[in-house]
Backbone bond lengths (Angstrom), bond angles and torsions (degrees), N, CA, C in turn:
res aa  C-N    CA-C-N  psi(-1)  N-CA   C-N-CA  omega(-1)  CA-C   N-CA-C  phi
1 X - - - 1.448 - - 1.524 108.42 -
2 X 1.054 113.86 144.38 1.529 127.16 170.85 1.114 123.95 -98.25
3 X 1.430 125.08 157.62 1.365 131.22 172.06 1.568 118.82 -38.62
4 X 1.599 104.58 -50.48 1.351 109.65 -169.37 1.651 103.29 -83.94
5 X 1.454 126.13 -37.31 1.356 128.95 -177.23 1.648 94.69 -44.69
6 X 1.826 109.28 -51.07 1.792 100.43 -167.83 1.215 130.05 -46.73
7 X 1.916 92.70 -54.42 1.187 114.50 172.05 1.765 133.64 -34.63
8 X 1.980 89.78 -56.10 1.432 98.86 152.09 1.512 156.37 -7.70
9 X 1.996 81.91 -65.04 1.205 100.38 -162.82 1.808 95.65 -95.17
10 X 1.338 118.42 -23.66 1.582 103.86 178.71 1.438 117.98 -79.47
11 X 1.342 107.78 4.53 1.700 115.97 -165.15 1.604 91.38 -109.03
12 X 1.194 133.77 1.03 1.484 150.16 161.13 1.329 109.30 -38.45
13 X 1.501 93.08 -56.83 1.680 121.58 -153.74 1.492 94.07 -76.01
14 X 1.665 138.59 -23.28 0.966 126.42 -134.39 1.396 132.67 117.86
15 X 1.551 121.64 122.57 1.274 130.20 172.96 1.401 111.28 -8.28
16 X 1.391 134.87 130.46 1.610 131.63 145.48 1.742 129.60 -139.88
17 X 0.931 112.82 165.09 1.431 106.85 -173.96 1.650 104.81 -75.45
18 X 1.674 107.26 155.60 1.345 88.95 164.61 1.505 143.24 -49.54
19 X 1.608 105.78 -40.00 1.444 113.83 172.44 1.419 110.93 -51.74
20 X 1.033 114.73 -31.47 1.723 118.95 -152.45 1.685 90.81 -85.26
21 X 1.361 110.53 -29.91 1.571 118.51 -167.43 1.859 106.08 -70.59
22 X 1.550 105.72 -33.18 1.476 127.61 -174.99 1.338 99.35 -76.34
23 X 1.320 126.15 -42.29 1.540 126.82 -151.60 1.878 92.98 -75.62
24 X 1.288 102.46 -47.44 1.629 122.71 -166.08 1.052 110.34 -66.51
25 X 1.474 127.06 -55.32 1.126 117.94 154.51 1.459 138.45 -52.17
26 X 1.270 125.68 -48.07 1.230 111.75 -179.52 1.381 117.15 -90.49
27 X 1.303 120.30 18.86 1.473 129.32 171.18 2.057 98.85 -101.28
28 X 1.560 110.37 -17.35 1.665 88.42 160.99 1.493 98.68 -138.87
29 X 1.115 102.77 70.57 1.457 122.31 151.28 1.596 93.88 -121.48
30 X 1.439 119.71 -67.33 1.814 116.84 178.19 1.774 78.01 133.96
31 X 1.138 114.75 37.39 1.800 109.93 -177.35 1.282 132.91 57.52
32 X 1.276 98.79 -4.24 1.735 116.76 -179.45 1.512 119.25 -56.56
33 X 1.802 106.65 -18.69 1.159 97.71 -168.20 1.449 80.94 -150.92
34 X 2.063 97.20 89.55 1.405 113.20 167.69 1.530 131.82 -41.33
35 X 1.435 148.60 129.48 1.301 118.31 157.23 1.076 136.87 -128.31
36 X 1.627 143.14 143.91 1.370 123.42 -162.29 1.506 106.72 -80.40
37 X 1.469 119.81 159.11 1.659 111.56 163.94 1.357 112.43 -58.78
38 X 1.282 113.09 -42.39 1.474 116.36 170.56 1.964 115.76 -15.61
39 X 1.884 95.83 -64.21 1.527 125.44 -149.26 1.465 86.63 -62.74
40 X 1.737 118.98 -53.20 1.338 126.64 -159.71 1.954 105.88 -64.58
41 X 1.486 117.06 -52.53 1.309 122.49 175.32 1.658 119.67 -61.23
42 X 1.431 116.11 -22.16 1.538 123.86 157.34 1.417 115.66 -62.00
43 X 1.564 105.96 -64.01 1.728 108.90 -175.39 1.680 109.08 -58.79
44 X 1.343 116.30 -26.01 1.670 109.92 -177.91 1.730 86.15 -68.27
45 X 0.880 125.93 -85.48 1.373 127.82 -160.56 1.485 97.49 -42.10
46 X 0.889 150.46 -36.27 1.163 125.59 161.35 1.671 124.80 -36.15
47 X 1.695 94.25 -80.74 1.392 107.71 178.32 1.711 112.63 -30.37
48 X 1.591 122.11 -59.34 1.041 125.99 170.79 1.537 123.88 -23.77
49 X 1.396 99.26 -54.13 1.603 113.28 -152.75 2.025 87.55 -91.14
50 X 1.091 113.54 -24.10 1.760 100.58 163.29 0.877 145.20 -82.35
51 X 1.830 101.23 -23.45 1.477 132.20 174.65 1.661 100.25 71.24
């Protein structure tokens, strides 16, 4: 799974803040796969800008 696949899939559920996107994720990963707010507010702008 990828950063953006995660991201993806918690933004499924519904709008969230970045923090909220960091918290969610790395609470079901098991923390294994730290992330900065930074990483999460980059990969949205990604997704955005590819559609």
């Amino acid at each position: 799974m990828s950063i953006r696949h995660g991201l993806l899939a918690l933004l499924e559920r519904g709008p969230r803040y970045g923090s909220q996107l960091r918290t969610e994720f790395e609470s079901r990963t098991g923390s294994t796969w730290p992330l900065n707010v930074g990483q999460v507010y980059t990969t949205l702008g990604r997704l955005e800008r590819d559609g």
